[in-house]
N, C-alpha and C positions, 0 to 999 in steps of 0.2 A: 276494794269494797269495804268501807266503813265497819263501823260497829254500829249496833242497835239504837244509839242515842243519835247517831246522824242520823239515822232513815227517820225515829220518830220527828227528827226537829224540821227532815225535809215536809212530812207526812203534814205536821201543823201550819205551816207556813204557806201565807197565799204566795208568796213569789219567795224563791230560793237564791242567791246570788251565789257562784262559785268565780273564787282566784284564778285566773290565770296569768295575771299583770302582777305575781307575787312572785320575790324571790325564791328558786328555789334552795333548801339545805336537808342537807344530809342527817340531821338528826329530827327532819317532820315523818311524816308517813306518806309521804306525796306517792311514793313508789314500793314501799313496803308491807304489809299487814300480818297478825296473827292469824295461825289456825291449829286445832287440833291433833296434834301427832303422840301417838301413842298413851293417850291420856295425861296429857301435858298440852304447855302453848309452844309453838312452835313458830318462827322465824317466815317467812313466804317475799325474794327481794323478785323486782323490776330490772334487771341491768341495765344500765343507761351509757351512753357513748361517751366518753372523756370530754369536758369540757368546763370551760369555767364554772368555777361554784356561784358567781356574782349573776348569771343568770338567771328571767324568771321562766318560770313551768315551759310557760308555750315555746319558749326557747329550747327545749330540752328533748333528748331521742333516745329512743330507745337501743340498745346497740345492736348491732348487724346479728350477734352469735346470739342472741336473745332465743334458748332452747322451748317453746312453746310446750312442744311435746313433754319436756322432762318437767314442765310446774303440772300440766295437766295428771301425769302422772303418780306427783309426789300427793297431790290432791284426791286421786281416784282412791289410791293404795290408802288415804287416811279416812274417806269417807264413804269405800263401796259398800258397808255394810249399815248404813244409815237409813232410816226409815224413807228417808224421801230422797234418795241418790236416783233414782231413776228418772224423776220429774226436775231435778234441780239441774244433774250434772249435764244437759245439753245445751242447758243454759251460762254457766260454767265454762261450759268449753266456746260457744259464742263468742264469748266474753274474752277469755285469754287470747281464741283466734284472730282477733275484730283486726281489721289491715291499717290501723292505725299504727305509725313510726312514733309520732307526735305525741312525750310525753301527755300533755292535757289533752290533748283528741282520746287520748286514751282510756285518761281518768275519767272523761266527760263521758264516755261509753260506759265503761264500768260498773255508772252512776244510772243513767238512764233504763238501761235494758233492766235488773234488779228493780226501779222501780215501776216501768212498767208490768214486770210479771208479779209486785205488791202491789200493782193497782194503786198507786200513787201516783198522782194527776198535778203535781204541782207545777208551776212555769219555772224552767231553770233558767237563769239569767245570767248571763257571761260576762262577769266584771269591767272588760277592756270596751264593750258595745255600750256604756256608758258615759256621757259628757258629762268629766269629773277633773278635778286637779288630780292626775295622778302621781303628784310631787306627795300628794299628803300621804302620812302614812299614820299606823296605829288607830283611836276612836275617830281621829279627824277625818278619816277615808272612810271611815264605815259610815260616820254622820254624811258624809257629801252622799255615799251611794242613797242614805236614805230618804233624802232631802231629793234626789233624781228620780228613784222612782215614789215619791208622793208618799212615803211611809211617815204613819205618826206612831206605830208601835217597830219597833227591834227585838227580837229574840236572838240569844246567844249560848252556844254550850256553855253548863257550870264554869266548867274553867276559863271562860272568859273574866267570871268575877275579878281575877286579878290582874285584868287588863284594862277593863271599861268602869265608868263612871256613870254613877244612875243621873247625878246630879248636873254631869257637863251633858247627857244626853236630853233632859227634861229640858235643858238650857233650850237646847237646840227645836225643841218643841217635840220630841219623841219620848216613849215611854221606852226604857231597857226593862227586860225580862232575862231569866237564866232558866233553863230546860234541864233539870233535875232529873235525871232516872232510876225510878225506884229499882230494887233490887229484882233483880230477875235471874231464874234459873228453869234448867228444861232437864228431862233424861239424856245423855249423851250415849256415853258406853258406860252407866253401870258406874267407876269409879265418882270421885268426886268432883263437883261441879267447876268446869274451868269459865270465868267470865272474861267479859271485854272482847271476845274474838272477831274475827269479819263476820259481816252477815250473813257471808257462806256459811260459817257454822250454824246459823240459825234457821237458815233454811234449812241446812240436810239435814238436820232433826226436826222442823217443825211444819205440818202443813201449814198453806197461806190462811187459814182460817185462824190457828194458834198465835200467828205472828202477828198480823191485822189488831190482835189484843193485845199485844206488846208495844204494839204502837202508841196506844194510848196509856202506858203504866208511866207517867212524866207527872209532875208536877213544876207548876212555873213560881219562881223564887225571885 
């Protein structure tokens, strides 16, 4: 489950498109995230079944020894005394429980439940359910996806700047944008504010009222 800049940019967008026809690698966050531990950021992995690294997502499993119980755990023990642990953590446990094996079945859950319970309504779009060259890769795949579903604007996280081109996209007849998040902090435990986390962290400290406001603290670049 993301950080705060993916839900706002799911939040803005009339159609959302997620990878699964992408390679996956060991140094994305495909299976990994931060959280909270002991007033610090903390590590949170997926274990996944031994298999080629040249694989993409949907290609990918979770492994058989995959401890459900002990993430739910390392999660309770880090967030049962949070304001909203009661309302968030069954959602939480939903989530890690879901009978998906299927790396991306997995992530596509993750993603879904989370924004149903923020009331985000946007259409998620599953990259491979698209007729595209999927030979192409970098801005030229993202232009085919946009050009498929009839898009003449693109939004992209900041860090895409050093990927995409405003100028090879206006080519294309699309306007590129970047989804800026302004600075954001909440009460945690008292210490000093730790950012970037999963949205889990933003939940167990924030009702859906507080966050619904977070949503909108972006600016487009």
């Amino acid at each position: 489950m993301p950080y705060i800049g993916y839900w706002q940019l799911l939040a803005l967008a009339d159609n959302f498109v997620i990878y699964d026809n992408i390679q996956y690698t060991k140094k994305g966050w495909f299976n990994r995230n931060r959280f909270l531990q002991n007033g610090k950021d903390a590590l949170f992995t997926l274990p996944l079944k031994k298999d080629s690294d040249f694989l993409d997502v949907s290609k990918r499993f979770l492994a058989d020894d995959f401890d459900r119980n002990r993430l739910l755990n390392q999660l309770s023990a880090s967030y049962r005394k949070a304001p909203q642990f009661k309302t968030v953590f069954p959602l939480i446990t939903s989530i890690v429980n879901s009978e998906h094996r299927n790396l991306f079945d997995y992530i596509h859950d993750s993603i879904q439940r989370p924004a149903e319970f923020l009331a985000i309504r946007t259409p998620i779009v599953v990259s491979s359910t698209l007729s595209i060259d999927n030979s192409l890769r970098g801005e030229h795949k993202v232009i085919a996806i946009c050009k498929a579903m009839g898009a003449t604007n693109y939004v992209n996280a900041i860090g895409g700047q050093e990927l995409y081109s405003k100028s090879n996209f206006l080519s294309a007849g699309i306007t590129l944008e970047f989804i800026q998040t302004r600075p954001i902090s909440y009460p945690q435990y008292g210490g000093d504010f730790v950012p970037n986390l999963s949205i889990i962290d933003v939940m167990m400290f924030n009702p859906k009222e507080s966050i619904t406001g977070m949503l909108r603290e972006y600016d487009l670049v």
